[in-house]
C-alpha positions in Angstrom: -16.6 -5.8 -18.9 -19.8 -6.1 -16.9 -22.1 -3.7 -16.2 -23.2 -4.8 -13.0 -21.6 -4.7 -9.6 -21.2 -8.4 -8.2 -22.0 -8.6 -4.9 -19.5 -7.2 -2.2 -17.9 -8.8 0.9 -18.2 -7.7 4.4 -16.9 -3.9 4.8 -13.8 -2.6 2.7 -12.2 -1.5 5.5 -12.1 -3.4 9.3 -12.8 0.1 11.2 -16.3 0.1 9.8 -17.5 -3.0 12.1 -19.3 -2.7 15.5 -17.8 -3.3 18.6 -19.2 -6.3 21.7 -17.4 -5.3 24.9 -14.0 -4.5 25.6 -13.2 -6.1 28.6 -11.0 -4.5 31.3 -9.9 -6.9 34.1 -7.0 -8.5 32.4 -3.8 -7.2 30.5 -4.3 -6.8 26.9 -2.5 -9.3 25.2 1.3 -8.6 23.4 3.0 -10.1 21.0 6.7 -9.4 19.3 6.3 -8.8 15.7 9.7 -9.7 15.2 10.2 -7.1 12.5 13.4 -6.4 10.7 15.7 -3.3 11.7 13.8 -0.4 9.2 10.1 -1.4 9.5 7.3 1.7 9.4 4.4 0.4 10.0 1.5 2.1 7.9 -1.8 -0.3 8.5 -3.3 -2.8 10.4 -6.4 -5.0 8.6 -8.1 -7.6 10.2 -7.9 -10.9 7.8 -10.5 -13.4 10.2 -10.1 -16.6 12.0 -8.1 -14.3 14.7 -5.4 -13.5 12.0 -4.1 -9.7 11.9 -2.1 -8.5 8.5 0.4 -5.5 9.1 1.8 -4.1 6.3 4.5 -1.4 6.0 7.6 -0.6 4.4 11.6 -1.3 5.1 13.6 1.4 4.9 17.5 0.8 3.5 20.5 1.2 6.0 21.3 4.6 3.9 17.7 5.8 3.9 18.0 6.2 0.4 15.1 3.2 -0.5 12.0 1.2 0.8 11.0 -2.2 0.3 7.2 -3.4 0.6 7.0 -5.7 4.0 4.1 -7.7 5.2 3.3 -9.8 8.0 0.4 -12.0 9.4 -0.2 -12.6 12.8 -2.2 -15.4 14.5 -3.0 -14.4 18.1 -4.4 -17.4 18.9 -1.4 -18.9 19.3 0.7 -15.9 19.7 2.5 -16.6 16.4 4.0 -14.9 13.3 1.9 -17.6 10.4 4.1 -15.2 7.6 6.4 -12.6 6.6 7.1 -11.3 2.8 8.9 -8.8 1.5 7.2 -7.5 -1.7 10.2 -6.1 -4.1 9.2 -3.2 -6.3 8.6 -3.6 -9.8 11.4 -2.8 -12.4 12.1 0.5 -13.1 10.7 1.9 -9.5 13.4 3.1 -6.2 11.0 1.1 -3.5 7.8 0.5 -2.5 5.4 0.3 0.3 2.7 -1.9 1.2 -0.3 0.0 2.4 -3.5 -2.5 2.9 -4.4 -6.2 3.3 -7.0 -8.3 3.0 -8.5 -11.9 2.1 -10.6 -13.4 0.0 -10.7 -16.4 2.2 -7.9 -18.3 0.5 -5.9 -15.9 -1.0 -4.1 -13.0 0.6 -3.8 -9.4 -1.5 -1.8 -6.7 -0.2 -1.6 -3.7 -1.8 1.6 -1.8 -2.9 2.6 1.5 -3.7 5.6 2.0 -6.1 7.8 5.0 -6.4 9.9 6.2 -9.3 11.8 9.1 -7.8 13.1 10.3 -4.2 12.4 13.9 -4.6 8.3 13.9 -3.9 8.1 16.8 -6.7 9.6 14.6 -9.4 8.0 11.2 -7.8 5.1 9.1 -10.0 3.3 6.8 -7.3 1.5 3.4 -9.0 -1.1 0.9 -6.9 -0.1 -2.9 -7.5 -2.7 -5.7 -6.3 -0.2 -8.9 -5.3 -1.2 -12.1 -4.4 0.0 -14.2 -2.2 -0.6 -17.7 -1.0 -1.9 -19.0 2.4 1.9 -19.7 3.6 2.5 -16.2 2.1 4.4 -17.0 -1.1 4.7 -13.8 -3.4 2.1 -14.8 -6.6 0.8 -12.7 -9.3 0.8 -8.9 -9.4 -1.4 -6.7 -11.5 -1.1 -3.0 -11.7 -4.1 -0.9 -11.0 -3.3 1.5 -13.6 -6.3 3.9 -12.4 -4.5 7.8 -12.9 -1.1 9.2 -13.6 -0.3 9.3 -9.8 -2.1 7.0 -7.9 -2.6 6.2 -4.2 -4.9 3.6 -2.7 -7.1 4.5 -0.2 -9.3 1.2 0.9 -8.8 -3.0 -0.1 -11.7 -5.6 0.1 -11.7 -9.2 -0.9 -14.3 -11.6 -1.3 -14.8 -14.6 -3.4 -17.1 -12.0 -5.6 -14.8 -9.9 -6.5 -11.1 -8.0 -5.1 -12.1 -4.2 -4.7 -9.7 -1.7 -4.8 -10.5 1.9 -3.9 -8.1 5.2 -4.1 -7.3 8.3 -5.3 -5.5 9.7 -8.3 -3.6 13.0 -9.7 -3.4 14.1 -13.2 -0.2 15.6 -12.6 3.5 15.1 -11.0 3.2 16.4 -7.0 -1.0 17.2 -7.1 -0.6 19.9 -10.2 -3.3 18.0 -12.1 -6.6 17.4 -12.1 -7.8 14.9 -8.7 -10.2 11.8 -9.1 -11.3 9.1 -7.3 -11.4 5.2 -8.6 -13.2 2.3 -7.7 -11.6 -1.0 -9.4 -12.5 -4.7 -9.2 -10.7 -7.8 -10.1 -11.4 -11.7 -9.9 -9.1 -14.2 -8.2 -6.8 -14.2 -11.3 -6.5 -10.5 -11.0 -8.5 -9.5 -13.9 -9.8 -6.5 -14.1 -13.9 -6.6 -14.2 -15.5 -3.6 -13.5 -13.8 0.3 -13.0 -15.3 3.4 -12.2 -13.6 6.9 -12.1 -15.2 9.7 -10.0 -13.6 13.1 -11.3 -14.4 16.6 -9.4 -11.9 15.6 -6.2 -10.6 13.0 -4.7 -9.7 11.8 -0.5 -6.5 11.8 0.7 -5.0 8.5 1.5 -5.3 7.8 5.4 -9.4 8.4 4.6 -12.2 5.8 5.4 -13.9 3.6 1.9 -16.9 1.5 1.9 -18.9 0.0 -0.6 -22.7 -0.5 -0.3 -25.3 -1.2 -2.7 -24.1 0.2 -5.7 -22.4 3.4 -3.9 -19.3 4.4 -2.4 -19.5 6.0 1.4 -16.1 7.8 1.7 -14.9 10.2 4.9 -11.7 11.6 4.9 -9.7 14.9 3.5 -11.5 15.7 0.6 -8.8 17.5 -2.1 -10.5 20.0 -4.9 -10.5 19.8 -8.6 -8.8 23.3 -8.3 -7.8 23.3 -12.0 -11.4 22.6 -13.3 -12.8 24.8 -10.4 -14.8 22.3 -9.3 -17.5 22.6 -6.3 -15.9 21.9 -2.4 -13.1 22.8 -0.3 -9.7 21.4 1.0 -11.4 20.3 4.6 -12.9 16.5 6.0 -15.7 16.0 4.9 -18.3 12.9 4.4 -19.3 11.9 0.8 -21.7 8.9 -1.2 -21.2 8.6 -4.8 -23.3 6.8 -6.9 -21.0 4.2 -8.5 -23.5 3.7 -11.5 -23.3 7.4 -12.5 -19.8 8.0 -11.0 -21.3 11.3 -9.5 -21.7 12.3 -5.8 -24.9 11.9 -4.3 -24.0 14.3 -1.3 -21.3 15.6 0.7 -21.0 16.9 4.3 -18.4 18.7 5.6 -17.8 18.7 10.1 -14.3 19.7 10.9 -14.3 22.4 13.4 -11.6 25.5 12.8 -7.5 24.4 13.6 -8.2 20.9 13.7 -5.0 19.2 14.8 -6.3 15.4 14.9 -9.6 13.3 13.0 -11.0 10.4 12.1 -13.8 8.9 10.9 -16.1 5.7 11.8 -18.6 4.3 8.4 -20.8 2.2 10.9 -22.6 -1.0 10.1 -26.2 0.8 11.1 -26.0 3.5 7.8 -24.6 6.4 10.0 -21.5 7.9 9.9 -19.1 9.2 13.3 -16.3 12.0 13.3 -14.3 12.4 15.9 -11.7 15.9 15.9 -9.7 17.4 18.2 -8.6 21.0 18.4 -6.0 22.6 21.0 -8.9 22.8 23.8 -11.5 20.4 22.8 -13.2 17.7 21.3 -16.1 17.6 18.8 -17.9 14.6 18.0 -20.7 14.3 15.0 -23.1 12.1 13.8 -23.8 12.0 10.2 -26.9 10.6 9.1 -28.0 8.7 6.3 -29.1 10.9 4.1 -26.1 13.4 4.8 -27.3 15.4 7.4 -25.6 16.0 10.7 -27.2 14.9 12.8 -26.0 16.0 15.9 -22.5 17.5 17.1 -21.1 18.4 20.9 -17.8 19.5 22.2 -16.5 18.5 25.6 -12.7 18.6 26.5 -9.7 17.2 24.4 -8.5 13.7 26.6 -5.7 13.5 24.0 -3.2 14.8 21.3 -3.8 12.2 18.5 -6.6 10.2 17.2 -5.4 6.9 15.9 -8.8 5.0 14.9 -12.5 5.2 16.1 -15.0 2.5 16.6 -18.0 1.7 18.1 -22.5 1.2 17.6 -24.9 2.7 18.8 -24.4 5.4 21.0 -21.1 4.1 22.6 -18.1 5.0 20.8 -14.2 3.7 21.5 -11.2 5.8 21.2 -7.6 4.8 20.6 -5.4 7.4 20.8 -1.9 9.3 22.4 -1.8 11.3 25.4 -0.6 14.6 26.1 2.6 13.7 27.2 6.5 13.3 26.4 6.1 9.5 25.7 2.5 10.0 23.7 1.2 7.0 25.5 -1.5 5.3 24.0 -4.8 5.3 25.5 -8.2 4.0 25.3 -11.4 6.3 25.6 -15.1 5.3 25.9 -17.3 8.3 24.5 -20.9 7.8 25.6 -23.0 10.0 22.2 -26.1 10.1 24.1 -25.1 11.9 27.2 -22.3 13.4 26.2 -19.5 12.2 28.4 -16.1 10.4 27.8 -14.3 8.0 30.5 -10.8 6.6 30.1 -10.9 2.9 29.7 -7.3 1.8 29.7 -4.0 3.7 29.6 -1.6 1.4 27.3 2.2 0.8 27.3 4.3 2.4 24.4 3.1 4.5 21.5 0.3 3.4 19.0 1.6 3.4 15.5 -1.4 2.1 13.6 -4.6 0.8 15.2 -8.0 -0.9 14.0 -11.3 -1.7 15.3 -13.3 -5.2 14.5 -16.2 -6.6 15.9 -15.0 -7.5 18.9 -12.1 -5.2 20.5 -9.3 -3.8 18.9 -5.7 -4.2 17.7 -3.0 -2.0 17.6 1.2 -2.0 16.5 2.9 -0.4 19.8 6.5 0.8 19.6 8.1 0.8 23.0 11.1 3.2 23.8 13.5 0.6 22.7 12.0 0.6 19.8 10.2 -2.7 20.1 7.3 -3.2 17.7 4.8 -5.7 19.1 1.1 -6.6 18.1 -1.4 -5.6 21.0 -4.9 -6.7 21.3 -8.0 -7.0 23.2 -11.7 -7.2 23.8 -11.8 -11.1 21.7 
């Protein structure tokens, strides 16, 4: 293997892009996903070129199984380009497909495999799978980074496929935690790897890669067994990929946080967004670890589904306080302190992302519909 890093693509993860405008005269526009009976939908990933790449899971009519599902959406057109189903491996009950991205000719999603039902006995493993264009199942390559693994982040470039995630040493987190970084070429390959022991972030956390480190924000999860240094709590972190140790970590949560997320800008600093029961707290994180400045004003909503924004203006997707959990759309202005409802949204937000340009969200209506919406392109 290499010792150097190639050069990256863009940002692992969509949500760490700036936003343009969001504009607020017309409807945003909907489209059906079409999705068989039993699709969860678990992320969102924008793949360029106006294309959008859900990924999810089927659950069985006895509830006893998942299946791996993906699909890619065009909005242009307002058309489903592909939809896959991504069987698990031999030997594993189901799967799930957790991330998607593209290298600008392929596709990779990333799966997660199971091998038990009961979550005590269960050994999750990452698989990388290609697919084509038209979205024809290729080659698969297991990650093989832990004992029980989850993936966290998925980039793709024509440098190098970058997989980041988390990792237990033990069945149902009785082990040791760790972190991974992995890359692979086109032909799945595996080129470089780095493990990061001490901890790890749970999985719904935000990964990007720059410059030879790692900028991670999420649930951070002790090395209880080694008693190694933080605590269970979010928290902000860089590791140093060429020594595999971390650099700095931060942590902003306030007390009985019920709801946060993260934002890795493109301008080096780093945004949180938590709420409690009564309010709101916002930080900025700086580069060098420091926070940089916090507030509180009152809690708009119940749940924070993704973050997004430069500068001092920050965007907010999100579900109201109410029976149907609505999905709404915030504006929090850093500077001075103030938040403004943009946009009130039909149905409830299942997974949402920010790009460069507006946002896009799955929506499930009360008939259960599951349509892609989207706005601000």
């Amino acid at each position: 293997m290499s010792s150097t890093w190639p050069k990256l693509g863009a940002a692992v993860t969509a949500a760490l892009l700036t936003i343009a405008s969001f504009p607020t005269a017309a409807a945003p526009v909907q489209i059906d996903l079409r999705a068989p009976t039993g699709f969860t939908a678990v992320s969102i990933d924008p793949v360029g070129n106006d294309h959008f790449c859900i990924t999810g899971d089927l659950t069985s009519d006895d509830g006893e199984s998942r299946t791996a599902w993906a699909t890619l959406v065009d909005v242009v057109p307002k058309q489903i380009a592909w939809a896959q189903r991504l069987p698990p491996p031999d030997h594993y009950i189901g799967n799930s497909a957790v991330r998607c991205a593209t290298d600008g000719h392929s596709y990779y999603v990333l799966t997660q495999a199971y091998t038990h039902s009961e979550s005590t006995l269960n050994q999750t493993k990452v698989f990388i799978n290609q697919l084509s264009p038209k979205g024809e199942l290729g080659i698969s390559t297991l990650v093989s980074a832990g004992f029980d693994e989850w993936a966290t982040a998925l980039d793709a470039s024509p440098a190098a496929i970058s997989v980041i995630g988390g990792a237990n040493s033990a069945l149902d987190s009785q082990g040791r935690f760790s972190m991974y970084v992995q890359q692979f070429d086109a032909t799945l390959k595996l080129t470089h790897s780095v493990t990061i022991p001490h901890g790890a972030f749970a999985p719904n956390s935000e990964a990007s890669l720059r410059q030879g480190s790692l900028r991670i924000a999420g649930e951070f999860l002790p090395d209880t067994v080694a008693n190694a240094a933080g605590r269970q709590a979010f928290a902000f972190s860089d590791v140093d990929l060429r020594t595999g140790r971390y650099s700095w970590s931060t942590y902003v949560s306030p007390p009985k946080t019920r709801s946060e997320k993260s934002l890795l800008a493109s301008d080096g600093r780093d945004l949180y967004v938590g709420l409690t029961p009564n309010d709101m707290t916002v930080a900025v994180v700086n580069a060098k670890g420091e926070v940089a400045q916090t507030f509180s004003t009152a809690n708009p909503l119940c749940e924070i589904k993704a973050i997004g924004g430069s500068g001092d203006t920050l965007y907010l997707l999100g579900a109201a306080c109410n029976q149907e959990a609505t999905g709404q759309l915030f504006l929090i202005d850093v500077k001075h302190r103030t938040t403004k409802l943009v946009r009130e949204l039909p149905g409830y937000i299942v997974v949402a992302r920010f790009t460069d340009s507006g946002w896009a969200a799955v929506m499930k209506q009360k008939d259960g519909m599951l349509s892609l919406m989207h706005d601000g392109f």
